[in-house]
C-alpha positions in Angstrom: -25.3 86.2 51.2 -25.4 89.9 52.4 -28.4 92.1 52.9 -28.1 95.3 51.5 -30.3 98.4 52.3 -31.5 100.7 50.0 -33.0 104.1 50.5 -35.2 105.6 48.3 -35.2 109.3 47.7 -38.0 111.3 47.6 -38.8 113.5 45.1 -41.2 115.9 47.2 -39.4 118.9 48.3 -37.8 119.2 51.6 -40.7 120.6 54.1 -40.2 124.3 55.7 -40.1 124.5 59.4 -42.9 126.2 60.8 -41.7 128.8 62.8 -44.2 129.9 65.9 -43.4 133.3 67.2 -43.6 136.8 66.4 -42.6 137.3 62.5 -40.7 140.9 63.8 -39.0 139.5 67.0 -36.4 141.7 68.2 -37.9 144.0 65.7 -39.7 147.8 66.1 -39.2 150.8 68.2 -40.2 149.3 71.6 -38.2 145.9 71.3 -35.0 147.2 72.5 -36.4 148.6 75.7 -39.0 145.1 75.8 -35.6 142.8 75.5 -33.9 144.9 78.3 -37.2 145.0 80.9 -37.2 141.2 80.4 -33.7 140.6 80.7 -33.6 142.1 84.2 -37.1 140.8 85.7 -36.4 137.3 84.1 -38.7 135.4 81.2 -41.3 133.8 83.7 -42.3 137.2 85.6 -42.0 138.8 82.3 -44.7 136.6 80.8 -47.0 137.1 83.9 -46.6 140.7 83.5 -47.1 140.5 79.8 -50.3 138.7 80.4 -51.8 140.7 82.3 -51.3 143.8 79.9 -52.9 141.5 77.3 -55.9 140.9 79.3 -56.4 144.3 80.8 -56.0 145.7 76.8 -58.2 143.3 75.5 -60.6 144.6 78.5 -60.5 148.0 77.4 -61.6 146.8 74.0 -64.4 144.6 75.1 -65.8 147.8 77.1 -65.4 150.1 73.9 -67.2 147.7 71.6 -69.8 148.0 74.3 -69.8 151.7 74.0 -70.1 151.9 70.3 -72.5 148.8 70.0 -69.8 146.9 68.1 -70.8 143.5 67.6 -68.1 140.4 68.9 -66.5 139.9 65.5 -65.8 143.4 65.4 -64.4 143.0 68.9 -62.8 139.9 68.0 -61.2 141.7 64.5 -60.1 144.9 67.2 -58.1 142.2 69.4 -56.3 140.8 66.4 -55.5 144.3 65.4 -54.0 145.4 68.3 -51.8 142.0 68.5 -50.8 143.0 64.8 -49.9 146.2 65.6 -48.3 145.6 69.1 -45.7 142.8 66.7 -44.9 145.5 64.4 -43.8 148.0 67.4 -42.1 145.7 69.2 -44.1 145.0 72.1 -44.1 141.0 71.6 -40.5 140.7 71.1 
């Protein structure tokens, strides 16, 4: 006698990856010029840099809501803007 396997197919249909990451990598007019600054100081430096941008913008937004009286989910929907927007341009490639 012989064992014989047998596999079952599935009818559910095959699963997307899920892709993290900027949707519009390597995509808008400041990605070139992004690509090239992180090509010379190197990936980790870059992100160090980068993060500090991010805070210090998200900073200057924090202190605006504070001028205007915006509340935090106005502050918080200001921050998700700018990310948006900084994608689109290129900034996050």
């Amino acid at each position: 006698m012989t064992a014989v396997s047998v596999r079952h197919r599935s009818t559910a249909p095959p699963r997307l990856k899920i892709r993290m990451g900027n949707v519009n990598e390597g995509k808008g007019i400041f990605a070139p010029a992004v690509v090239f600054v992180r090509n010379i100081v190197g990936r980790k430096r870059f992100n160090q840099i980068r993060g500090k941008a991010i805070a210090l913008h998200s900073q200057v937004i924090t202190e605006f809501c504070k001028t205007i009286g915006a509340d935090s989910k106005q502050r918080q929907g200001l921050i998700r803007l700018a990310k948006k927007n900084g994608e689109k341009l290129g900034f996050l490639a």
